[in-house]
C-alpha positions in Angstrom: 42.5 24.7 1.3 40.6 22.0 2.9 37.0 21.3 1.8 34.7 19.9 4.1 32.5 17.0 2.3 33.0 13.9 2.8 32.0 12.7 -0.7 31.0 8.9 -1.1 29.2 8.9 -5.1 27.8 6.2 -6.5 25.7 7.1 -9.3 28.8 8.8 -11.3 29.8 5.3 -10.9 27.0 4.4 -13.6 27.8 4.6 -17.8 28.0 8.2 -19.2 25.2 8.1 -21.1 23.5 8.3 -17.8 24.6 12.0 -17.0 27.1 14.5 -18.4 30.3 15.7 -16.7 30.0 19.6 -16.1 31.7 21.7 -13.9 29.5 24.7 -12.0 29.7 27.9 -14.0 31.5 30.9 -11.6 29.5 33.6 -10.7 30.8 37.2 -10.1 30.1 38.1 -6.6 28.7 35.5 -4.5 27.0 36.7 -0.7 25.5 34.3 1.5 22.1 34.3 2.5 21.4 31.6 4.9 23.6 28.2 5.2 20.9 25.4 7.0 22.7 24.8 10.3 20.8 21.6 11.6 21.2 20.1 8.1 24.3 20.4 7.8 25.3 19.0 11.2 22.8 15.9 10.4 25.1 15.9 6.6 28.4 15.5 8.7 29.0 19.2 7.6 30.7 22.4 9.5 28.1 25.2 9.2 30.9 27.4 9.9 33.1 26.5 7.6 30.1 26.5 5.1 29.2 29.8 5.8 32.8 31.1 5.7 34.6 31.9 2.6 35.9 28.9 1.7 32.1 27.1 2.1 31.1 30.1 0.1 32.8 29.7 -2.6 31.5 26.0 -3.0 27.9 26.7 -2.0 28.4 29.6 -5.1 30.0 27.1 -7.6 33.1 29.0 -7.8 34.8 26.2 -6.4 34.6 22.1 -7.0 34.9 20.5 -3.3 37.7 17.8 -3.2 36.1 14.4 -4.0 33.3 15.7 -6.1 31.9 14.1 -9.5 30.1 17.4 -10.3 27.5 15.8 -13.3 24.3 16.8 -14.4 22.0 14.0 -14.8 19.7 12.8 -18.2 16.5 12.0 -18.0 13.3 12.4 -20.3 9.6 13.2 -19.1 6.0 14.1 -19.9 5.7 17.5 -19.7 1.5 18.0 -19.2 1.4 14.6 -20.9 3.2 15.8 -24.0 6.3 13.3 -24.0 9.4 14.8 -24.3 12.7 12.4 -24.7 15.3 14.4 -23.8 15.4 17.0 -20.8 17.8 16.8 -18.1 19.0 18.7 -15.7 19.3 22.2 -17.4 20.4 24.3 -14.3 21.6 21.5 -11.6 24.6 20.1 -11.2 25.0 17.1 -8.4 28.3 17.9 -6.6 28.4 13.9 -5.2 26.4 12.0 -1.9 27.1 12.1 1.3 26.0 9.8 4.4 24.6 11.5 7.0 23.9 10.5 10.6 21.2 8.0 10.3 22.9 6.5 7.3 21.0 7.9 4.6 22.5 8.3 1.9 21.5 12.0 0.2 22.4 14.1 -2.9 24.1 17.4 -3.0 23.3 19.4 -5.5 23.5 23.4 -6.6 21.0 24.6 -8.5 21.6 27.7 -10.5 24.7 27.0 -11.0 25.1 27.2 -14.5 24.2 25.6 -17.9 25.0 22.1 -18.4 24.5 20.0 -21.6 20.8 19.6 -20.9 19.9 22.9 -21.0 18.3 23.7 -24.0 19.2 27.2 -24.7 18.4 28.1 -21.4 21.2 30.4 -19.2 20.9 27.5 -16.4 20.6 30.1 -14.0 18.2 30.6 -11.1 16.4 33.6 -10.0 16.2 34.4 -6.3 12.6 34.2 -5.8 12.3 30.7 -6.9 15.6 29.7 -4.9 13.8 31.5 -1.6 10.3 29.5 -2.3 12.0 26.6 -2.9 14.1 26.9 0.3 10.7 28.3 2.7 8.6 25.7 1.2 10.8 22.9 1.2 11.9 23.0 4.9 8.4 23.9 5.6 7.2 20.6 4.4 10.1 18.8 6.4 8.7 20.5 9.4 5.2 19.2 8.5 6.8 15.4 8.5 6.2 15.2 4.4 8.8 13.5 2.6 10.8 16.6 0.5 14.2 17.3 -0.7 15.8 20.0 1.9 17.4 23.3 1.1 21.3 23.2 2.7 22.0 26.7 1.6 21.5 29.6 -0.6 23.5 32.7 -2.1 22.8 35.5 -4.0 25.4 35.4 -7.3 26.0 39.4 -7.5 24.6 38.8 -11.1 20.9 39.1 -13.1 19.0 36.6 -15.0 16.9 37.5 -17.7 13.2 36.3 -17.4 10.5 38.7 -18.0 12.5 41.2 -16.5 15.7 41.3 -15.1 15.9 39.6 -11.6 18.6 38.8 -8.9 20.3 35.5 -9.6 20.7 33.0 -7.1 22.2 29.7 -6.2 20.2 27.1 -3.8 22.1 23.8 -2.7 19.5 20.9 -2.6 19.9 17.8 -0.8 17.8 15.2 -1.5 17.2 11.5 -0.6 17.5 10.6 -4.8 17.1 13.2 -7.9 16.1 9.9 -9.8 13.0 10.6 -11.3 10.3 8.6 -12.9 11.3 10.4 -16.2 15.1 8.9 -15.6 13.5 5.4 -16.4 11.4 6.9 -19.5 15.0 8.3 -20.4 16.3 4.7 -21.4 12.9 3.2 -22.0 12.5 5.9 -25.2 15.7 4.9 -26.3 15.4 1.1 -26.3 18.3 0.7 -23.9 17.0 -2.2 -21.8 21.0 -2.6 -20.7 21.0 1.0 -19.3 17.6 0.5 -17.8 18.0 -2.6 -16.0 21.3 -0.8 -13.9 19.1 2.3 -13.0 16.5 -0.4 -11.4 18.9 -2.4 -9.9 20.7 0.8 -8.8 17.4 2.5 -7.6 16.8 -0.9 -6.0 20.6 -1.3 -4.2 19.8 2.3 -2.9 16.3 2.7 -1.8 14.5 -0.2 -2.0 17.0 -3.3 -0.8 14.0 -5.5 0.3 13.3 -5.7 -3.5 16.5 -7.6 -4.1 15.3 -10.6 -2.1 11.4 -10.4 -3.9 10.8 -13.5 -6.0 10.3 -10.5 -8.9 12.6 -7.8 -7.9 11.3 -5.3 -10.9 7.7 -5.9 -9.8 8.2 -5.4 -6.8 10.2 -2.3 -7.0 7.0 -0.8 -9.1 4.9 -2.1 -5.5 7.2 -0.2 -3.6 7.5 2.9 -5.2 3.7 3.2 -6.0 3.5 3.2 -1.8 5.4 5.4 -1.1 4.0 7.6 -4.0 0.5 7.1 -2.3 1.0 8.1 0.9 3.3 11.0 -0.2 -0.3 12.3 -2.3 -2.2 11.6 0.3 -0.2 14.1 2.9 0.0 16.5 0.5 -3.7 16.4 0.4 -4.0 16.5 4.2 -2.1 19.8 4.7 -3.4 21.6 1.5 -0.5 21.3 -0.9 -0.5 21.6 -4.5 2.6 20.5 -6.1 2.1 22.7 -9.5 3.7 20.5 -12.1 3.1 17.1 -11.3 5.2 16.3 -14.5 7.2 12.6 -14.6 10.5 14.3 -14.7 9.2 16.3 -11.5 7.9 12.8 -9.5 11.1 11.5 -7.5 11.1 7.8 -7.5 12.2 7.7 -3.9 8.7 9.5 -3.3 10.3 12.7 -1.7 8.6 16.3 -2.6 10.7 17.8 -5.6 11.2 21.0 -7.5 8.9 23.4 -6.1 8.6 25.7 -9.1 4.2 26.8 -8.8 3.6 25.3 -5.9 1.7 26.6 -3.2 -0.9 26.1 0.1 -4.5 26.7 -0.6 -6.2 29.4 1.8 -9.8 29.0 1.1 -10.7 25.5 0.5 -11.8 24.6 -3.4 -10.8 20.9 -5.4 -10.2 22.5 -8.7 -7.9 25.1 -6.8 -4.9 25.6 -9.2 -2.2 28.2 -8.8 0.1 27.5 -11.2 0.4 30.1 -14.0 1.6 27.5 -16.7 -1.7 24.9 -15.7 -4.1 26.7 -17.4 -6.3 23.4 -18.2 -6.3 22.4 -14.4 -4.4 19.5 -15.1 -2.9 19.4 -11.7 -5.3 20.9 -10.0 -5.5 19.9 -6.1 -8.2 17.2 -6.5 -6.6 16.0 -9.4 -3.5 14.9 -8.2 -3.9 11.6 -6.6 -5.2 10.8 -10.2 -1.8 12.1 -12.0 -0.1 10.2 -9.7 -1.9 7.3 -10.9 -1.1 8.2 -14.6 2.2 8.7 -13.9 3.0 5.7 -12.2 1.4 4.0 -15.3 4.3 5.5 -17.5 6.4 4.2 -14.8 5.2 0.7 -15.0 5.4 0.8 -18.8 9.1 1.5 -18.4 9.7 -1.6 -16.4 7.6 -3.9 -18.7 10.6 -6.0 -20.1 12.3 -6.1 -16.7 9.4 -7.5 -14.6 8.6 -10.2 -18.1 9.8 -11.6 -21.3 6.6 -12.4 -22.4 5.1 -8.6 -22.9 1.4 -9.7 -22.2 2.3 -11.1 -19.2 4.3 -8.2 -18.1 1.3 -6.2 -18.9 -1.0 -8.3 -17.1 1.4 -8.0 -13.8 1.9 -4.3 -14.0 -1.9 -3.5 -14.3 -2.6 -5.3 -10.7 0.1 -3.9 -9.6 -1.1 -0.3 -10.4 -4.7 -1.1 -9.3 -3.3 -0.7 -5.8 -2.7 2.8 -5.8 -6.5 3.7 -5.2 -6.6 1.8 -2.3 -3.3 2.3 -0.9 -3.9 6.1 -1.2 -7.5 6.0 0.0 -6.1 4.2 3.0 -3.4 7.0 3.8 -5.8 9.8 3.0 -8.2 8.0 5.6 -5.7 7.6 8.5 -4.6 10.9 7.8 -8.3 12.6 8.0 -9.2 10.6 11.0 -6.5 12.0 13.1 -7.2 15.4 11.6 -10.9 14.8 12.7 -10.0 13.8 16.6 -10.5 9.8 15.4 -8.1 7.4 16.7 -10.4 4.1 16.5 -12.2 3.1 13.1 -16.2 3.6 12.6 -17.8 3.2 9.6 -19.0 6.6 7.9 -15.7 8.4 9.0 -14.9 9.1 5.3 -18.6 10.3 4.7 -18.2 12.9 7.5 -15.1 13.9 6.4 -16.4 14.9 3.2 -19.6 16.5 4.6 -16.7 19.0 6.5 -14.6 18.9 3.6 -18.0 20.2 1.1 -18.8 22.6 3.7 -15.4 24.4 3.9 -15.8 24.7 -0.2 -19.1 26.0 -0.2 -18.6 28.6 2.3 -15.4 29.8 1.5 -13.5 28.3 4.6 -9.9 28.4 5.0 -8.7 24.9 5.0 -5.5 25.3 7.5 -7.8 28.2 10.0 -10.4 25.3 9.8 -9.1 22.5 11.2 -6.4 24.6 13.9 -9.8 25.6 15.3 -11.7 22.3 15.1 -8.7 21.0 17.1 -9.9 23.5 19.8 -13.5 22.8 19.3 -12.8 18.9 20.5 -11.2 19.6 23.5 -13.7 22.5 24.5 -17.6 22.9 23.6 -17.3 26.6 24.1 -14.4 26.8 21.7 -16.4 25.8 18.7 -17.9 29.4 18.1 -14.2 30.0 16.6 -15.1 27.4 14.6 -18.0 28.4 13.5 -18.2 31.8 12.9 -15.9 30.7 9.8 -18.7 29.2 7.9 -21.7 31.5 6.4 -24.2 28.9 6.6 -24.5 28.1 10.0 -27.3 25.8 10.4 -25.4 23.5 7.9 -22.1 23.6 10.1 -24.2 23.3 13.0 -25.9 19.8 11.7 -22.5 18.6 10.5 -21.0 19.3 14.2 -23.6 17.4 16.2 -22.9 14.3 13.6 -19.1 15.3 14.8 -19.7 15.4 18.4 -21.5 12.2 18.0 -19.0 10.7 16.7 -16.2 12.2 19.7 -18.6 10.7 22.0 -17.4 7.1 20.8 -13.9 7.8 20.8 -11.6 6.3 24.3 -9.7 9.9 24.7 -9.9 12.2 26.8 -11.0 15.9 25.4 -7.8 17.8 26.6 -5.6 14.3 25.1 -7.7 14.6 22.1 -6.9 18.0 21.5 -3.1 17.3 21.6 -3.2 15.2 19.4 -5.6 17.0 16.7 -3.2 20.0 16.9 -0.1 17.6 16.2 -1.1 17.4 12.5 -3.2 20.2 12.1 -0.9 22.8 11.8 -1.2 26.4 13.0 1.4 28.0 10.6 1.8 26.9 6.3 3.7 29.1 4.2 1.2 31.3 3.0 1.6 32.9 -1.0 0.9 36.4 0.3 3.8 35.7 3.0 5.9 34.4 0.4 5.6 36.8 -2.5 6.3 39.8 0.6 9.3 38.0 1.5 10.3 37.8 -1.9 9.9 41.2 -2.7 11.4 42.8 0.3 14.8 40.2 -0.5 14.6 41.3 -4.5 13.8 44.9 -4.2 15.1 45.9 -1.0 18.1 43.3 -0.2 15.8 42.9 3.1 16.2 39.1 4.3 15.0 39.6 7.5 11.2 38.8 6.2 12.8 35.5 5.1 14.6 34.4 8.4 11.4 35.3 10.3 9.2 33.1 8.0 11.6 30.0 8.3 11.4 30.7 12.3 8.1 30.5 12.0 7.7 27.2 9.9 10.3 25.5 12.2 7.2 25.1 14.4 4.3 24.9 12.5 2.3 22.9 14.9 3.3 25.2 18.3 1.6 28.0 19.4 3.4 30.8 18.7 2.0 34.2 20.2 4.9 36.6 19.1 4.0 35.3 15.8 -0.2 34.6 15.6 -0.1 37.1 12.2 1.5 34.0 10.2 -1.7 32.3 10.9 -3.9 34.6 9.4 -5.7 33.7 6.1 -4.8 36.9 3.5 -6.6 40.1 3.3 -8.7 40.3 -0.1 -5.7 42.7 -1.5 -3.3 40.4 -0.3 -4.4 37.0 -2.6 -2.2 35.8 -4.4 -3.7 33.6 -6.8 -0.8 32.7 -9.3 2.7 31.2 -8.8 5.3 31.0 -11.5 7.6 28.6 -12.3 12.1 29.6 -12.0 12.6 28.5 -15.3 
């Protein structure tokens, strides 16, 4: 039996105290649901061997692929800012990395697949809901052009998992640019091991961040370089409507990709406080709040680089602190660019932030829905007529109306023509998010009914998200009152 992954690890090539050796737990009667065929092609993978038997029975578990290191990796985290020192990975095990075509190295991992060392009493097992949201939403957000891990494949196991009730288990293979975390770092920082610590930085730094090796302080300037990327990765959450959920430090990848999608979820109607998760009951990572987590959790970050970037503690203090004070701005920048493009702005004027705030209050007030909002105020800039589309959406009308003269104002200034304009302004304002209603139907009509046909037709749809797509002009519509879904759940 030949097994099709060409399997190039490096981080199994680290101590064992920085993951545990496990082998995927069988399941009884694997099925395959969908195997990614454009990912794996860009992997160096056969789809069609992956969706044969033989790819099944690896994608299930049943089966270790020659040249995997199957491990399940430590790490620690706060956990709504309660520290907790030991966590893990309780339900994924990382078969081994792979190169794909642009030379990237990426993760391949199953999750679901069975408990591992770090599981805590849990069954390490993963329901099928969770695996299909995590699938839909992740390669929605690659389709978007936000940094995420990508879903290669899932499979229903022919088994239940126990949660509230008794569910359809399921096995989702991840890929992902790193699964080190922020809470890997805290991992070795709790324990005092500034040995262990100082191979995962020059690891993290050999892998994704190279240019740090030639810094004048390398650990510094790793902290510099993932805080950007962590900055611009909030900010385009914010752009599109996202809110991660759990915003926890084990959940923060330190290559600053999007990672575990457990609550997550797209807002319809526009609010800052807008939280879905069922387990955030304070709002801690509520949508507005999460360029600020980010902050805080950069600062647990830094802390675990402190005797890395200086001897002298005060110092390294003194570093880290300037170094984090560059978040605000970097973010604010990003969030900027971003709004000005979403606005129809491709030079710079001052009061552009203002306005986009004045559009941004008016959506909260009047109970606008943030993605309908700006698909249509794409069409408004290219065509005056268009903007009664536009406006209908708001209930206070004369305050819309004021806003949009400022807007048009503002157009008037800009070098591109209306129809360019409008191009562009529908290039990242998308027509099509994955919407919760669309979600939890698919979800039920794949748990209850064994119907995945809901699922394929959503992923069609997200493959696009910025066409127009006539066939499909229902995904675009904002829920029905009965159809709100105003909690998601975590998998675990």
């Amino acid at each position: 039996m030949t097994f099709h992954f060409p399997f190039e690890n490096t981080y199994a090539r680290l101590p064992d105290r920085f993951y545990a050796r496990v082998v995927p737990t069988p399941v009884r009667a694997p099925r395959l649901i969908r195997v990614n065929t454009e990912l794996a092609l860009n992997l160096g993978l056969d789809p069609d061997w992956l969706a044969g038997p033989e790819g099944l029975e690896v994608l299930a578990g049943r089966v270790v692929p020659e040249a995997a290191e199957p491990i399940a990796m430590a790490y620690a985290g706060h956990q709504f800012g309660h520290f907790v020192p030991h966590l893990g990975d309780g339900r994924a095990i990382l078969l081994g990395e792979v190169i794909d075509q642009q030379g990237v190295r990426r993760d391949v991992q199953l999750k679901g697949s069975g408990r591992t060392p770090f599981s805590r009493g849990g069954d390490g097992r993963a329901a099928l809901g969770p695996v299909l949201r995590e699938y839909v939403v992740s390669e929605a957000m690659a389709a978007l052009g936000i940094p995420t891990t990508r879903s290669l494949a899932a499979v229903v196991t022919g088994e239940t998992v126990a949660r509230e009730t008794p569910l359809p288990g399921a096995v989702l293979t991840r890929v992902a640019t790193s699964h080190v975390r922020i809470g890997t770092f805290q991992f070795f920082a709790a324990r005092g091991d500034l040995e262990g610590l100082r191979l995962l930085a020059d690891y993290v730094i050999s892998r994704h961040y190279p240019e740090a090796a030639h810094a004048d302080r390398p650990y510094r300037s790793l902290l510099e370089l993932v805080i950007v990327r962590q900055a611009e990765l909030i900010a385009r959450w914010l752009l599109v409507g996202f809110i991660h959920g759990v915003m926890n430090t084990d959940n923060m990848s330190i290559a600053g990709e999007t990672i575990d999608y457990g609550p997550c979820a797209f807002m319809d109607e526009y609010h800052p406080t807008k939280v879905f998760s069922s387990i955030d009951q304070l709002g801690r990572y509520a949508y507005a709040n999460q360029p600020q987590i980010a902050t805080w959790n950069l600062a647990r970050f830094a802390e675990t680089l402190l005797p890395l970037i200086d001897e002298n503690q005060q110092q390294a203090i003194k570093q880290a602190e300037g170094v984090l004070e560059r978040f605000s701005a970097r973010f604010e920048a990003a969030y900027l660019a971003g709004m000005r493009q979403k606005l129809g702005f491709s030079t710079e004027a001052d009061g552009d932030l203002e306005l986009a705030g004045e559009f941004i209050s008016l959506l909260a007030t009047n109970h606008v829905d943030f993605t309908l909002a700006f698909r249509r105020l794409s069409d408004a800039a290219g065509s005056v007529p268009a903007e009664a589309d536009l406006r209908i959406l708001f209930r206070d009308k004369q305050g819309f109306g004021t806003w949009a003269e400022r807007w048009r104002s503002r157009l008037m200034r800009e070098p591109n023509h209306e129809d360019e304009r409008r191009t562009r302004m529908r290039a990242v304002n998308p027509a099509f998010i994955p919407r919760n209603h669309r979600i939890e139907a698919m979800i039920e009509a794949a748990g209850e009914h064994e119907d995945f046909a809901p699922f394929e037709e959503l992923l069609l749809v997200l493959a696009k998200p910025f066409e127009d797509q006539a066939s499909f002009a229902r995904y675009m519509d904002p829920p029905q009152p009965h159809e709100r879904v105003c909690q998601t759940f975590c998998g675990t």
